[in-house]
C-alpha positions in Angstrom: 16.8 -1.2 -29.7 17.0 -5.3 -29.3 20.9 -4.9 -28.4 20.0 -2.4 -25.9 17.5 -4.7 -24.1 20.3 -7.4 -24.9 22.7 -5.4 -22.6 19.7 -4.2 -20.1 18.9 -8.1 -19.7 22.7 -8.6 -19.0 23.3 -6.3 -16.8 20.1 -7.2 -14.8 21.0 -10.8 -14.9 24.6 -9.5 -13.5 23.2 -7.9 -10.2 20.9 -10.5 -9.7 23.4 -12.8 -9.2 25.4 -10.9 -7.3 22.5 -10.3 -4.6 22.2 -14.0 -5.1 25.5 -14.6 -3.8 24.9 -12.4 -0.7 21.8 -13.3 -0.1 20.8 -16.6 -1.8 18.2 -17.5 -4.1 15.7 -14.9 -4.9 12.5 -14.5 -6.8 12.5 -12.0 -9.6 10.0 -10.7 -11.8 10.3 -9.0 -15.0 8.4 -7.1 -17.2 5.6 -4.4 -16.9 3.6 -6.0 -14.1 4.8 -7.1 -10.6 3.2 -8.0 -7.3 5.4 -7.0 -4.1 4.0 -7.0 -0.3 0.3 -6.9 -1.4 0.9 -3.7 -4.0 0.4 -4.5 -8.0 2.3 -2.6 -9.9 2.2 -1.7 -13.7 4.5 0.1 -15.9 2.6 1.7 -18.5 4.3 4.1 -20.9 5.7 6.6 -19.1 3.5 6.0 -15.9 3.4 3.7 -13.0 0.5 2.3 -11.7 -0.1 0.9 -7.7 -3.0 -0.8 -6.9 -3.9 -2.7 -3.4 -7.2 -3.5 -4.2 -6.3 -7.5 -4.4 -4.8 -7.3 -1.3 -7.4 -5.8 0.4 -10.1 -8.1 -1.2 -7.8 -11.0 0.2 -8.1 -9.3 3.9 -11.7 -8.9 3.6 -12.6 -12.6 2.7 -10.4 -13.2 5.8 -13.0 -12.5 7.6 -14.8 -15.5 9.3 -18.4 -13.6 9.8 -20.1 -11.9 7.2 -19.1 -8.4 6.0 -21.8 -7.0 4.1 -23.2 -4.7 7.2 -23.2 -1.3 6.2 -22.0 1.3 9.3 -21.4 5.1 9.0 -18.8 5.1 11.6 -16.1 2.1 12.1 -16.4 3.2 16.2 -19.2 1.7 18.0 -20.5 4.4 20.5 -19.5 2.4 23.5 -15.8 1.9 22.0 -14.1 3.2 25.1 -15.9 0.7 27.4 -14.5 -2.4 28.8 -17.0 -5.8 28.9 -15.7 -7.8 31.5 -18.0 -10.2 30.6 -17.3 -10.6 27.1 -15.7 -14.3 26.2 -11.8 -14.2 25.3 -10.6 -15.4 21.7 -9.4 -18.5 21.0 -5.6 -18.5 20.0 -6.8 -19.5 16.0 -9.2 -15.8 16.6 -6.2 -14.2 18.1 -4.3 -14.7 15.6 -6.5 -14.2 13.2 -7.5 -10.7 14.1 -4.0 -10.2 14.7 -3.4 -10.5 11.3 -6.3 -9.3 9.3 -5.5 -5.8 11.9 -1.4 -6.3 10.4 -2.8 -6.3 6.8 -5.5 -3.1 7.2 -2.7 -0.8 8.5 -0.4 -1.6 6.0 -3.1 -0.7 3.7 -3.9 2.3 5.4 0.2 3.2 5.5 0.7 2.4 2.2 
């Protein structure tokens, strides 16, 4: 069993530095837990385990207004109307909605 994770650990180390060489230094985990583009992911026994739940604590604290309203719908009933009125974002809210809106829908996708 040790000289089979002697050869595994070789061979891993082998194609890692070949994708090195292609593609330069890279960051590699290993073991039974890894984080990759907001997922955890945990190898246990013969089972493997995703959770985004991390991640999407991270988006909701994000948030620069509190977010402990409760609603029963995430639409508003005058969704489909236009304000004219109502005050543009600054480019920091901009961006910042732009980015908690990136994060939700690769939750919701994933």
């Amino acid at each position: 069993m040790k000289f089979q994770k002697e050869i595994e650990n070789y061979v891993l180390t082998k194609v890692v530095n070949k994708l090195e060489e292609h593609f330069g230094k890279l960051e590699v985990s290993r073991g039974r837990e890894h984080d990759f583009l907001g997922m955890r992911i945990k190898f246990v026994a013969n089972e493997v385990h995703i959770s985004m739940k991390d991640y999407i604590w991270e988006t909701i604290d994000m948030f620069p207004e509190p977010t402990n309203m409760k609603v029963t719908s995430p639409a508003k009933k005058d969704l489909n109307e236009i304000n004219n009125k109502a005050e543009k974002l600054t480019k920091n809210k901009r961006e910042l909605y732009h980015s908690i809106v990136a994060k939700l829908l690769w939750v919701m996708k994933r």
